[in-house]
C-alpha positions as CSV (number, residue, x, y, z in Angstrom):
1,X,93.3,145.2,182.2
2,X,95.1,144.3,179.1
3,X,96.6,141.1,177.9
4,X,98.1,140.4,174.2
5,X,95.3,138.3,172.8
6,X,96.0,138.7,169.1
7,X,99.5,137.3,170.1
8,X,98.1,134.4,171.9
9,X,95.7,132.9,169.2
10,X,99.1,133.2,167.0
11,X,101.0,131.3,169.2
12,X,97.9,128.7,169.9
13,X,97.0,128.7,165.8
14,X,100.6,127.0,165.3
15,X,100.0,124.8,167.4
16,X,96.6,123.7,166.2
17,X,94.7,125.5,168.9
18,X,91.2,127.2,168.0
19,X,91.0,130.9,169.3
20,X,87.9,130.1,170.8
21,X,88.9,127.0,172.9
22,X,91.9,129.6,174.4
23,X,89.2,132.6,175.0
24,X,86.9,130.0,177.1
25,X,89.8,128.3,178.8
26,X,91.4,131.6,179.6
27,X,87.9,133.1,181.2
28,X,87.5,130.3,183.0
29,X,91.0,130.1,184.5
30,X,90.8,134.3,185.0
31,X,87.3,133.7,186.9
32,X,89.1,131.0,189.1
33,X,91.3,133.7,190.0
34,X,89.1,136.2,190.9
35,X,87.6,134.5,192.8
36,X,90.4,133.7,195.2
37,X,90.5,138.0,195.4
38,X,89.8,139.7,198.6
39,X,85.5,140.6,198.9
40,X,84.8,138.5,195.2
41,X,81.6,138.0,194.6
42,X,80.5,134.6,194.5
43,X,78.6,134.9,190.7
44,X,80.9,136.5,187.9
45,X,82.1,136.4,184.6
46,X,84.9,137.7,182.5
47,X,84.3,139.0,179.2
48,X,87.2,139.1,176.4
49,X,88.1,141.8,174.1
50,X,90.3,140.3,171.4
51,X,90.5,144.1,169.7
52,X,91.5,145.9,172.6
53,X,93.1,143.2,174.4
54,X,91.1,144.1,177.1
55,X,89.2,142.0,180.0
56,X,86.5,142.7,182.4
57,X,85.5,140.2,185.4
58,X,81.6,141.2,185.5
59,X,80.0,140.7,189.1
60,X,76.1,140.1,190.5
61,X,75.5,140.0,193.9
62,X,72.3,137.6,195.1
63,X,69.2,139.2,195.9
64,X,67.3,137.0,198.4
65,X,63.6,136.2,197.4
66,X,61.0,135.8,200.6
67,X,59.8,132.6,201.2
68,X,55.9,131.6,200.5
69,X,53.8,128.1,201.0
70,X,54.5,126.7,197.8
71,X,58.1,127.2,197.9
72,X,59.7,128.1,201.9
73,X,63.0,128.0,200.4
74,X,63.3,130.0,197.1
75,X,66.7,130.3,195.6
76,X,68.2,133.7,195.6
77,X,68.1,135.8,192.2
78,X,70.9,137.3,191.1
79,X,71.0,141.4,190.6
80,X,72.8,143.7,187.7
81,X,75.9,142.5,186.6
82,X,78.3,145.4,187.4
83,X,82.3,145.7,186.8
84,X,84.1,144.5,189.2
85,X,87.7,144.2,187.8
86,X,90.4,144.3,190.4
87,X,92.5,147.4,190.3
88,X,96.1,145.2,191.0
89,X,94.9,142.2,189.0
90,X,97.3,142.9,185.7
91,X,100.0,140.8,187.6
92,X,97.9,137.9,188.5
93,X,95.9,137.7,185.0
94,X,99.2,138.0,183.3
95,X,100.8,134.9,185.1
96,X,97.3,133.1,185.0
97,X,97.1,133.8,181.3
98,X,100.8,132.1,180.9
99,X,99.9,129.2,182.5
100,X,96.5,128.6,180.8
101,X,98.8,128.8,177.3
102,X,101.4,126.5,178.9
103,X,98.7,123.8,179.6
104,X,97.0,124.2,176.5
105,X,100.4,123.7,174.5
106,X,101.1,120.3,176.6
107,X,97.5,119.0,176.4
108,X,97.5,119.6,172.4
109,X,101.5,118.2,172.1
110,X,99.7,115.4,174.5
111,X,96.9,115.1,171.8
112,X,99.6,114.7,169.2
113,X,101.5,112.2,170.5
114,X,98.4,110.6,171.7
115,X,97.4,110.6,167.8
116,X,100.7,109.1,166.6
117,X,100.7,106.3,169.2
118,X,97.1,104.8,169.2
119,X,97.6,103.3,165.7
120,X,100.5,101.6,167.0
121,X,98.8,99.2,169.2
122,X,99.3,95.9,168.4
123,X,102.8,96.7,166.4
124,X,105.7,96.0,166.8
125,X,108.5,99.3,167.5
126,X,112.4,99.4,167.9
127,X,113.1,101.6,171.2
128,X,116.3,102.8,173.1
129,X,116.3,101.6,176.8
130,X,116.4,104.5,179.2
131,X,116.9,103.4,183.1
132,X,115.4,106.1,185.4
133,X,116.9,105.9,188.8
134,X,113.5,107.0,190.7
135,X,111.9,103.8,188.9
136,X,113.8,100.9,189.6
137,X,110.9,98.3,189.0
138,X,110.2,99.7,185.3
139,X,111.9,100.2,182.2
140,X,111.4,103.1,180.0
141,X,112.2,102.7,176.6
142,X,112.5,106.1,174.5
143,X,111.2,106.4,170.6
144,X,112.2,109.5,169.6
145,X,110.7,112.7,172.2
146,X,108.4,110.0,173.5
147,X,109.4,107.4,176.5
148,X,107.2,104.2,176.7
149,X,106.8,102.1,180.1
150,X,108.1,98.6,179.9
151,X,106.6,97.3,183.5
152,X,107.8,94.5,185.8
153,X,104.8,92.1,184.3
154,X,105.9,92.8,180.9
155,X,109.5,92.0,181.3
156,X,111.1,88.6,180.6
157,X,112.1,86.7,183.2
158,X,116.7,86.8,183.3
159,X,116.8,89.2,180.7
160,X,118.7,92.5,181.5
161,X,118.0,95.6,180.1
162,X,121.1,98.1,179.6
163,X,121.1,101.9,179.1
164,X,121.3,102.8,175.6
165,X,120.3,99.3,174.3
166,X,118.3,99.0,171.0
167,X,115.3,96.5,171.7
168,X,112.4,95.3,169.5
169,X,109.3,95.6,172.1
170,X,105.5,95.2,171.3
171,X,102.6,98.2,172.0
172,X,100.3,96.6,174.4
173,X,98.4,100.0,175.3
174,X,98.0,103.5,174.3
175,X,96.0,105.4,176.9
176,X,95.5,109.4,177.9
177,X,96.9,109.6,181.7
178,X,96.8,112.0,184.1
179,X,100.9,113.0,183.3
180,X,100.2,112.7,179.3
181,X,100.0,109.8,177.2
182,X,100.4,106.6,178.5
183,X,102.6,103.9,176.1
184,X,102.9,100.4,177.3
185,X,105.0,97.7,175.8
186,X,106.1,94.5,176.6
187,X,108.9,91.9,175.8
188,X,107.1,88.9,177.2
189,X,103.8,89.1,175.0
190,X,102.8,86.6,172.5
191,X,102.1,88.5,170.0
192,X,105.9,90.0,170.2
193,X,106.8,86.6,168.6
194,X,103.9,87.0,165.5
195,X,105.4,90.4,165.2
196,X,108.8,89.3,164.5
197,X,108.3,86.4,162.3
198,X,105.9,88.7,160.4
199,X,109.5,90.5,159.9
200,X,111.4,87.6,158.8
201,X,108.7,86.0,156.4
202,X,107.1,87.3,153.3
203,X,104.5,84.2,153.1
204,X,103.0,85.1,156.7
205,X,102.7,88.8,155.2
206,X,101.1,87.5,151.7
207,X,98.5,85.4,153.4
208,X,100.5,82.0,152.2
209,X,100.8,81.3,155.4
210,X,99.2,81.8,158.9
211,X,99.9,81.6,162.8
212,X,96.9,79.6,163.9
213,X,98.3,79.6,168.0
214,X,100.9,80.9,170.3
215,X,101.5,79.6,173.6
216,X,104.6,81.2,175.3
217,X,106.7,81.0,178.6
218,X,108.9,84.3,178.0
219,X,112.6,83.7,178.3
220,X,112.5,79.3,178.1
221,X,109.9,78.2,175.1
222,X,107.9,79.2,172.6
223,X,105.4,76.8,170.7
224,X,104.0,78.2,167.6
225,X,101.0,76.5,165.3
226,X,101.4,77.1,161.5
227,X,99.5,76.3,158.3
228,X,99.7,77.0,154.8
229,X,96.7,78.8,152.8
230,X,98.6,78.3,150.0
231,X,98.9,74.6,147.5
232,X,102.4,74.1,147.6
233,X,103.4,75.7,150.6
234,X,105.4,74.1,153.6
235,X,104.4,76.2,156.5
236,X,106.8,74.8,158.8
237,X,109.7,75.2,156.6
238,X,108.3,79.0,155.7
239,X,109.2,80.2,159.2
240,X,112.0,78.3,159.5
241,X,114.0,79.4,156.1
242,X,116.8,78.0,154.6
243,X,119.4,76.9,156.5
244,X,117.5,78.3,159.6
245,X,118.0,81.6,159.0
246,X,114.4,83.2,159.8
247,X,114.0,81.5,162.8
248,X,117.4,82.4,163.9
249,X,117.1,85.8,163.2
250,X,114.0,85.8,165.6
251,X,116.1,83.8,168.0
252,X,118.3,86.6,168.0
253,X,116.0,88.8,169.6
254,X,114.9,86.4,172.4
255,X,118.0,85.7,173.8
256,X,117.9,82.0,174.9
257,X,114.1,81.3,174.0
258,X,113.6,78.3,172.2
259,X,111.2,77.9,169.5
260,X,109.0,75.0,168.6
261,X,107.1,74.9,165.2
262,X,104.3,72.7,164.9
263,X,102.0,71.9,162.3
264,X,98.3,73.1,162.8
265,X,95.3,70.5,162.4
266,X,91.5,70.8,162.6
267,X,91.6,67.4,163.8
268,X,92.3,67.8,167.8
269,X,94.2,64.6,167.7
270,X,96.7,65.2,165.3
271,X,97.0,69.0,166.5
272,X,97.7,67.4,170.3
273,X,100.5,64.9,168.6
274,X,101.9,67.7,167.0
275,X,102.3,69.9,170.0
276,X,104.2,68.1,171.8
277,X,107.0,67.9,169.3
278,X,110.1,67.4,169.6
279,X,108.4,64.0,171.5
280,X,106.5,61.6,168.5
281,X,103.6,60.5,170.1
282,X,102.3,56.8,168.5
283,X,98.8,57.7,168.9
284,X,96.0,60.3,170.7
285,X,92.8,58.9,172.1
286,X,90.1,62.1,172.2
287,X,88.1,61.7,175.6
288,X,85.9,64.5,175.3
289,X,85.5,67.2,172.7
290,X,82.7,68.9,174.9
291,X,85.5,69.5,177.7
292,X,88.4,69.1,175.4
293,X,90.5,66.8,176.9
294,X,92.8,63.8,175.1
295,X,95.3,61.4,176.4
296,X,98.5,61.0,174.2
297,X,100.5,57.7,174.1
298,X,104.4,58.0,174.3
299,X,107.2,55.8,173.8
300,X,109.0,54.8,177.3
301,X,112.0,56.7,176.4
302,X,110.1,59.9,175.0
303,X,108.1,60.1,178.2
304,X,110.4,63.1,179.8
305,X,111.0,64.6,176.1
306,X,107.1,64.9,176.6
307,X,106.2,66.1,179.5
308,X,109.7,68.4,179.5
309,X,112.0,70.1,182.2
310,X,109.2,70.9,185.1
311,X,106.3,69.4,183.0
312,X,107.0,72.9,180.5
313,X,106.6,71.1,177.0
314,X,103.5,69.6,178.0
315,X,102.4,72.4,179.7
316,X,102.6,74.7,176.4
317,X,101.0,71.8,174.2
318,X,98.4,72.3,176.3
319,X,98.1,76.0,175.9
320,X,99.0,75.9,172.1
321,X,95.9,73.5,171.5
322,X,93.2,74.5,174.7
323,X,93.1,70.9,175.3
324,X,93.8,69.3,178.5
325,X,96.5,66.5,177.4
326,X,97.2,63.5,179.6
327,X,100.4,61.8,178.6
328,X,100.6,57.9,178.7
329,X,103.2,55.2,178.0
330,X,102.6,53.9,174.7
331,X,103.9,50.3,176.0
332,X,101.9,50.2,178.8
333,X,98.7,51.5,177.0
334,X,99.5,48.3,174.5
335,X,99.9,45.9,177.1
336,X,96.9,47.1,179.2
337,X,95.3,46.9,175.4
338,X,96.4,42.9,174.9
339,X,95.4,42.1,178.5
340,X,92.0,43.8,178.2
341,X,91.9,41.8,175.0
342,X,93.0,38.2,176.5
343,X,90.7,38.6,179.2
344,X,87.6,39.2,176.4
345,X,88.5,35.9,174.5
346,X,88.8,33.7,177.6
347,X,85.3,35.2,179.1
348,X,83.7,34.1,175.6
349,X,82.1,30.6,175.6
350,X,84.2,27.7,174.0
351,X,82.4,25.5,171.1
């Protein structure tokens, strides 16, 4: 039996393949297929001959060994390997041959485009939507020969995704799967916000300034925590450019998202008054550090401003910061304060 070998390593050598990784995968895959032959023996081998072209399935049959005391159940041994090449196999080894080159080109274009993806995680990429009718629930989003899965989960809440449409998504995970390389992105990660003020601003890029927290609810609010590593530098006014311009060219690729930029703090207190811009709290008692809770005092008529539409804004202070953020009314707080305060003086003893 003859098959062009010489022409299969130059087929497999431009696309990367070694010759030998094609002569074991083809002996293999030409055993497998002997084996499903009429009367096979159950032990062979095939042996390639890349001069001739030429391939031989080599046989042995078992020889059964009699049993003794020390070991009643011996494993057979195997006899003389002999030739056992089908006579009408030339059509089957042909067609078993194109396959094993047909896998071995997809697993190495797989390897490929495995290669040029797995740096990519944790970037941000510009992609073309592409619906697919027999996947309703996921997006696909093509970049370039290559189509990466934008899942249900991933999505943002109201927005709509149109065939053809250029989005900005963010690489969440580059895996091997069983149909090739798996790309994941998303639309609704935090990091797809860092990602695209990393666009807009040169001082986040330099190091001037850095994204200390993110807390995100995709599609209504975004609260972001800034500070300057630079003298000199305003790090809210950084992301925000002039006139607006860098935040509203972020904007632009959110849709309707909202952005709040807050200033970051070591000092829990003032990082908790911050975060819950656009309210102005008058003061932040810590209660615990261990378990990272604080109570913040608000004006009367920046209590809703506070706690926001569905208790959102105080909901993402709470996730920008890791503290657990109990809101109070600063006039109350004042009067319980002045009562607290009367009822001290009049308990101590007159002279």
């Amino acid at each position: 039996m003859e098959l062009d070998l010489t022409g299969m390593h130059k087929l497999a050598a431009e696309q990367g393949i070694e010759p030998e990784t094609l002569d074991e995968a083809l002996a293999e895959a030409l055993r497998l297929a002997y084996l499903k032959t009429p009367h096979a023996a159950k032990h062979a081998r095939v042996e390639l001959d890349e001069r001739s072209g030429s391939f031989t399935v080599w046989a042995a049959d078992e020889i059964p060994v009699e049993p003794t005391e020390e070991d009643p159940y011996p494993a057979p041994k195997l006899g003389e390997e002999y030739d056992d090449t089908p006579h009408d196999f030339g059509r089957l080894a042909a067609a078993t041959a194109r396959q094993v080159i047909t896998q071995l080109f997809r697993k190495a274009e797989d390897e490929k485009i495995f290669g040029a993806f797995s740096g990519q995680k944790g970037k941000l990429i510009t992609g073309i939507v592409q619906q697919d009718v027999s996947d309703s629930s996921n997006v696909h989003v093509a970049m370039g020969d290559v189509e990466a899965l934008l899942p249900r989960r991933e999505q943002v809440p109201g927005e709509r995704y149109r065939h053809g449409e250029r989005i900005r998504v963010y690489v969440v995970n580059v895996a091997r799967g069983i149909r090739g390389p798996e790309i994941v992105v998303s639309r609704s990660h935090p990091e797809l916000v860092r990602k695209l003020f990393e666009r807009e601003v040169p001082e986040l890029v330099s190091g001037a300034v850095s994204i200390m927290a993110i807390a995100r609810e995709a599609g209504a609010r975004t609260k972001i925590a800034v500070k300057a590593n630079t003298e000199g530098v305003n790090p809210k006014g950084a992301l925000i450019g002039p006139g607006g311009s860098r935040v509203r060219a972020v904007m632009e690729n959110l849709g309707p998202e909202k952005i709040d930029i807050v200033d970051y703090s070591d000092d829990p207190a003032k990082f908790v008054a911050a975060a819950l811009s656009p309210a102005v709290a008058t003061g932040v008692q810590v209660i615990s550090e261990k378990n990272k809770t604080a109570i913040a005092f608000i004006h009367d008529d920046q209590l809703s401003l506070a706690i926001g539409k569905e208790g959102q804004n105080a909901r993402l202070a709470a996730k920008l910061t890791g503290w657990k953020i109990g809101i109070e009314s600063a006039e109350a707080h004042a009067k319980k304060v002045a009562a607290e305060q009367a009822a001290r003086e009049a308990a101590e003893p007159q002279n």
